[in-house]
Structure formats: C-alpha cells, structure tokens
C-alpha positions as CSV (number, residue, x, y, z in Angstrom):
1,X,-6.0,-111.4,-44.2
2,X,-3.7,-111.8,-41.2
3,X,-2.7,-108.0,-40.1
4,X,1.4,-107.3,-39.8
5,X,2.0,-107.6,-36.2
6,X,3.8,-103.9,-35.1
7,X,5.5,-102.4,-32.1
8,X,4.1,-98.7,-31.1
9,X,6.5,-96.4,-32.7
10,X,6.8,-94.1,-29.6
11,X,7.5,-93.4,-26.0
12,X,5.4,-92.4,-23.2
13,X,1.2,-92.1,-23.9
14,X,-0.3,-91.6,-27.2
15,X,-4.3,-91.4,-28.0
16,X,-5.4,-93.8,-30.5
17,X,-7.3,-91.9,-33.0
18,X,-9.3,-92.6,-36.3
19,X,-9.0,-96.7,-35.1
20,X,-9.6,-99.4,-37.5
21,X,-10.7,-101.0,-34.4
22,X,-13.9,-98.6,-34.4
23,X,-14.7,-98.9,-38.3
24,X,-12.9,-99.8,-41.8
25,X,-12.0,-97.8,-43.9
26,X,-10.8,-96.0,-40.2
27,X,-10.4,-92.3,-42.5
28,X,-13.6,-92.5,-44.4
29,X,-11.7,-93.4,-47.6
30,X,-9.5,-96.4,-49.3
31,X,-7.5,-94.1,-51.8
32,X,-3.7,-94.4,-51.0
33,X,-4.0,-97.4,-49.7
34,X,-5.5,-95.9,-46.4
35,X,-8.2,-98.3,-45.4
36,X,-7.0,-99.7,-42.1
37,X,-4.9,-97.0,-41.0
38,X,-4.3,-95.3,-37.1
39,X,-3.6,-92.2,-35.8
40,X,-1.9,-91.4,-32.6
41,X,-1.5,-88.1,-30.3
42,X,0.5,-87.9,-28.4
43,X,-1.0,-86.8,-24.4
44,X,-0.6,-85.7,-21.2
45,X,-0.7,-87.6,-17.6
46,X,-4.2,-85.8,-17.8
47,X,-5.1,-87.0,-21.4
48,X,-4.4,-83.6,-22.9
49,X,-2.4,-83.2,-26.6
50,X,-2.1,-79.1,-25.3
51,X,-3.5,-77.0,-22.2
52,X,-6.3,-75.0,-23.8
53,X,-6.1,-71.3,-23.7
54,X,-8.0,-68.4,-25.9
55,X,-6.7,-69.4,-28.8
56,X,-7.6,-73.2,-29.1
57,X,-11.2,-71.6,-28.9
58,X,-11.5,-69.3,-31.8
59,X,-8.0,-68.9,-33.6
60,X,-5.0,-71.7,-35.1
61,X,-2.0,-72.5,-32.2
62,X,1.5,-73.0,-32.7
63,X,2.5,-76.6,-33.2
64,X,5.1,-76.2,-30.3
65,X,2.3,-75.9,-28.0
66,X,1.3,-79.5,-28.8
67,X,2.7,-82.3,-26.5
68,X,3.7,-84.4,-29.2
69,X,5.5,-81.9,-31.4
70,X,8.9,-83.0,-31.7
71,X,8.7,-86.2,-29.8
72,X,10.6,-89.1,-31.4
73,X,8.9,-91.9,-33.8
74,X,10.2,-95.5,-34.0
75,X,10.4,-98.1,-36.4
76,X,7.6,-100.3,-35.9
77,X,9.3,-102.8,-37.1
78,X,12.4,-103.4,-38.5
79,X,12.8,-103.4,-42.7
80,X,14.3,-101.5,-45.5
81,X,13.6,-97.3,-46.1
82,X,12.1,-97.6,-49.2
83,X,11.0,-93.4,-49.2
84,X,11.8,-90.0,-47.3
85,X,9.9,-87.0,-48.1
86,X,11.7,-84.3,-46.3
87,X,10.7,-79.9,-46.2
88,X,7.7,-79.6,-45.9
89,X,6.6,-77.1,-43.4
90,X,4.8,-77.2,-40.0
91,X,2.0,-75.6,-40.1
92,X,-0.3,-73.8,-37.5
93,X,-3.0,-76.1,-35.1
94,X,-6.5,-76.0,-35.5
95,X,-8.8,-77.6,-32.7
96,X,-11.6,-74.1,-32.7
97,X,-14.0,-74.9,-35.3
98,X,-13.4,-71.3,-36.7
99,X,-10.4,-72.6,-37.9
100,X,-11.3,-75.9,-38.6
101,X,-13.8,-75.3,-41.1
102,X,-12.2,-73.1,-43.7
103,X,-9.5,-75.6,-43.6
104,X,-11.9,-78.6,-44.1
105,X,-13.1,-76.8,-47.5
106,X,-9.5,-76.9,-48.9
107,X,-9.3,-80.6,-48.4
108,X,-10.4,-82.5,-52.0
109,X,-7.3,-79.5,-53.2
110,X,-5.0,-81.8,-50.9
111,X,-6.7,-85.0,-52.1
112,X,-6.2,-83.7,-55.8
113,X,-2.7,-82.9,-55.3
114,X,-1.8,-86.8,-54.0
115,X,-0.1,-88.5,-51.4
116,X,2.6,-86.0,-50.4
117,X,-0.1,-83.5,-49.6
118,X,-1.9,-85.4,-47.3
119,X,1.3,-87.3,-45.5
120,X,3.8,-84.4,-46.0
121,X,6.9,-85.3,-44.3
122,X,7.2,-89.0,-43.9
123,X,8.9,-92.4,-44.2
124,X,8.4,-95.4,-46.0
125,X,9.3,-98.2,-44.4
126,X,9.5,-102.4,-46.7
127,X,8.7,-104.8,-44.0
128,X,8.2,-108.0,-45.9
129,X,6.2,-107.8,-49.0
130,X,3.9,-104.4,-47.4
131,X,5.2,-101.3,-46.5
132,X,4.8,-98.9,-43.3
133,X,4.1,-95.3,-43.8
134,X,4.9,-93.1,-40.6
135,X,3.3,-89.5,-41.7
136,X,2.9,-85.9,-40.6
137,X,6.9,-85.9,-39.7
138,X,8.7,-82.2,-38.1
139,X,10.1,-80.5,-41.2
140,X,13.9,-81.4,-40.8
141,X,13.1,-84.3,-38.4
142,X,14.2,-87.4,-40.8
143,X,17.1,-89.3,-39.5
144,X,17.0,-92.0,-42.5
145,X,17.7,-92.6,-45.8
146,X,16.2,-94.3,-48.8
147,X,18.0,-97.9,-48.6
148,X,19.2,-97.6,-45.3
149,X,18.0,-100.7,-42.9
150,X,16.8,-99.7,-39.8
151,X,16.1,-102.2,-36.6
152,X,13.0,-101.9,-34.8
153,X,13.1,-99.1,-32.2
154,X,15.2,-97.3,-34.2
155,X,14.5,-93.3,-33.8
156,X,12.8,-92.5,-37.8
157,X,12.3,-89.1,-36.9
158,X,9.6,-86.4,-35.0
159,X,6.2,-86.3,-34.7
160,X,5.5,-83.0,-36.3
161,X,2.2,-80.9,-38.4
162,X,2.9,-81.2,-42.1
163,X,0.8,-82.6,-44.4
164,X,-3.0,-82.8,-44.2
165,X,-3.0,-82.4,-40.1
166,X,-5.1,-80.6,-37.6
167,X,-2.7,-81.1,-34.7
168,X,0.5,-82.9,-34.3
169,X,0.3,-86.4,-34.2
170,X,1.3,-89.4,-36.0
171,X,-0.1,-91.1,-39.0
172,X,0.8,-94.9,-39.3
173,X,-1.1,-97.6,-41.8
174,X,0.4,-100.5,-43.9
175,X,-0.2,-101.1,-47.5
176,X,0.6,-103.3,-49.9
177,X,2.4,-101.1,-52.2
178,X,4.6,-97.5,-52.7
179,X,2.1,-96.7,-55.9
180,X,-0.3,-94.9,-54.3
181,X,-2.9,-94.7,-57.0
182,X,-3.5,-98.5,-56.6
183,X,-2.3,-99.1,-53.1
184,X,-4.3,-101.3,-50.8
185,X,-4.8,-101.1,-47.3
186,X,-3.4,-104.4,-45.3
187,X,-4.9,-104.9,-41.4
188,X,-2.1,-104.0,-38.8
189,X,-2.1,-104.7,-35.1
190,X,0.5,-103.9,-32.1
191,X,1.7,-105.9,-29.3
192,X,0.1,-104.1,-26.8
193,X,0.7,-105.0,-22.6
194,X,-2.6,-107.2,-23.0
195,X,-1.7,-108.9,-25.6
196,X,-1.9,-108.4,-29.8
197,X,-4.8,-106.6,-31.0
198,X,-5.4,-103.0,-32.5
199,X,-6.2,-100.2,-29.5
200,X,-9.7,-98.9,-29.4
201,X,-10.5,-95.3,-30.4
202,X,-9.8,-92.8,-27.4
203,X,-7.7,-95.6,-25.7
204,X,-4.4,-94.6,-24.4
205,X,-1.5,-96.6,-24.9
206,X,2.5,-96.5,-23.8
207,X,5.4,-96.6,-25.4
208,X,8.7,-98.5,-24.1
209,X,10.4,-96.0,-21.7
C-alpha cells in the first residue's frame, strides 16, 4: 500500500517518537486503526522536551513545563474536519518511573473506555478516502469545526497532555476509517528536507519557520 504523503504539522524541532520506521505496529497494537502511527515531541536546541529538575526524578510535572505545551499543530494536509473532541483536561507529566508505573497499570481502563480515552482532545481530519487524526490536543486549543475545510498549514490547534499521554507531544497516524472498532492503519510518510520517507525514531526534524 502506497503511504499518504504528509507535511510535518509543526514549527521548529520535534523528536520522532514510537516511528513506524523502527517497527509496525509502531504502538505495540492495531486497535483504532493505530498500526503505523508517529509520535512527535517537541525539543529544545539541546534535544530536551523540559530542563530536568527534582521532580522529573521521582514525582509528575506540570505540562507548562514541557517545550511543546501549547505550541501550534498544522494540517498535514489539506481536507475536510470530519471530528473535534474538545474539554478534556491536561493532565500532569510523568517521565520518573515512580510515576510512570502506577499510571501504566491504569492503561487497559483507558483501552476499555475507547478512542476518546486514549486521543483525548483531537481532530479528525478526511484527506481523500483516509483520515488524519492529530491527538493529545491543549484542552480549549481547537480552532476548527466539524465540516469546516482547512488548507494545509492551517493552525488545528495546540500540542497539549490529554488523553492517554506521558508528556506533551503530538499523536498523528492515518486510517482508513472514523469507526474505530474496525479502523485500519494506512502507511504515512512526510516530505522531509531529504526527500519523502518516514523519520527514524529519535531523529529530529523541522517544521517550516
């Protein structure tokens, strides 16, 4: 299958995360259509999503703290808003393993409870016959409607820490339909400085300025 051909929905330097580039399915799992889907955070000149400090040691973090945290998201592409979800809240970080782990045992709840528990605020975009869901959205952030078409570039929302998220960062994956409960993954890539291809996990790439 030929992957849909994006543009990075961001500015400045993001962290390629969770690649399909490194295995499929990139998250350990196909349900929700999730197989070949990315995650981006969103770093500093020195590679750093947030300075570390006492807390990112052995308690959560604000989300403010977070580079990323309220920077702008794109349209990959340009298309159709097909959903919104909108309200949910941002919660605390969590990069200690003390708080990690009693957060990874409350997972299969978020799993159980469907898709709006693990994107939480996000937007749906129809390119063509797949759609592009943009994920983990600031609570309040959404600048779109359902219906409204958007051009590519077009400012979505914020990168924000709802949903199922550990730190604030971006989300992104194509499938091939809005029913979650069948969805299927469908291979993306990005046009990239060197050329199209999906960026390699830990591999920093740059937005338009």
């Amino acid at each position: 299958m030929e992957p849909v051909v994006l543009d990075l929905p961001f500015r400045g330097r993001w962290r390629a995360e969770m690649s399909p580039a490194r295995r499929v399915p990139s998250h350990g799992t196909t349900l929700f259509g999730m197989s070949h889907a990315i995650d981006f955070v969103a770093v500093d000149p020195r590679g750093r999503s947030a300075r570390r400090g006492w807390r990112s040691l052995v308690a959560t973090e604000p989300p403010e703290r977070f580079v990323g945290f309220g920077a702008e998201l794109l349209a990959p592409a340009a298309g159709e808003v097909l959903l919104v979800h909108d309200g949910e809240p941002d919660h605390e970080a969590r990069r200690s393993p003390f708080a990690l782990v009693p957060y990874a045992l409350t997972q299969a709840s978020r799993v159980r409870e469907g898709h709006h528990a693990l994107a939480g605020n996000h937007v749906v975009l129809g390119v063509g016959d797949d759609v592009v869901v943009l994920a983990h959205l600031r609570q309040g952030s959404v600048r779109v409607r359902v219906g409204q078409t958007v051009g590519d570039g077009q400012v979505l929302g914020e990168c924000g820490n709802s949903g199922n998220s550990t730190e604030p960062h971006l989300h992104l994956q194509v499938s091939d339909t809005t029913e979650w409960g069948r969805a299927q993954g469908v291979p993306l890539a990005f046009r990239l400085a060197d050329g199209i291809r999906v960026p390699q996990e830990g591999e920093v790439v740059s937005g338009p300025d």
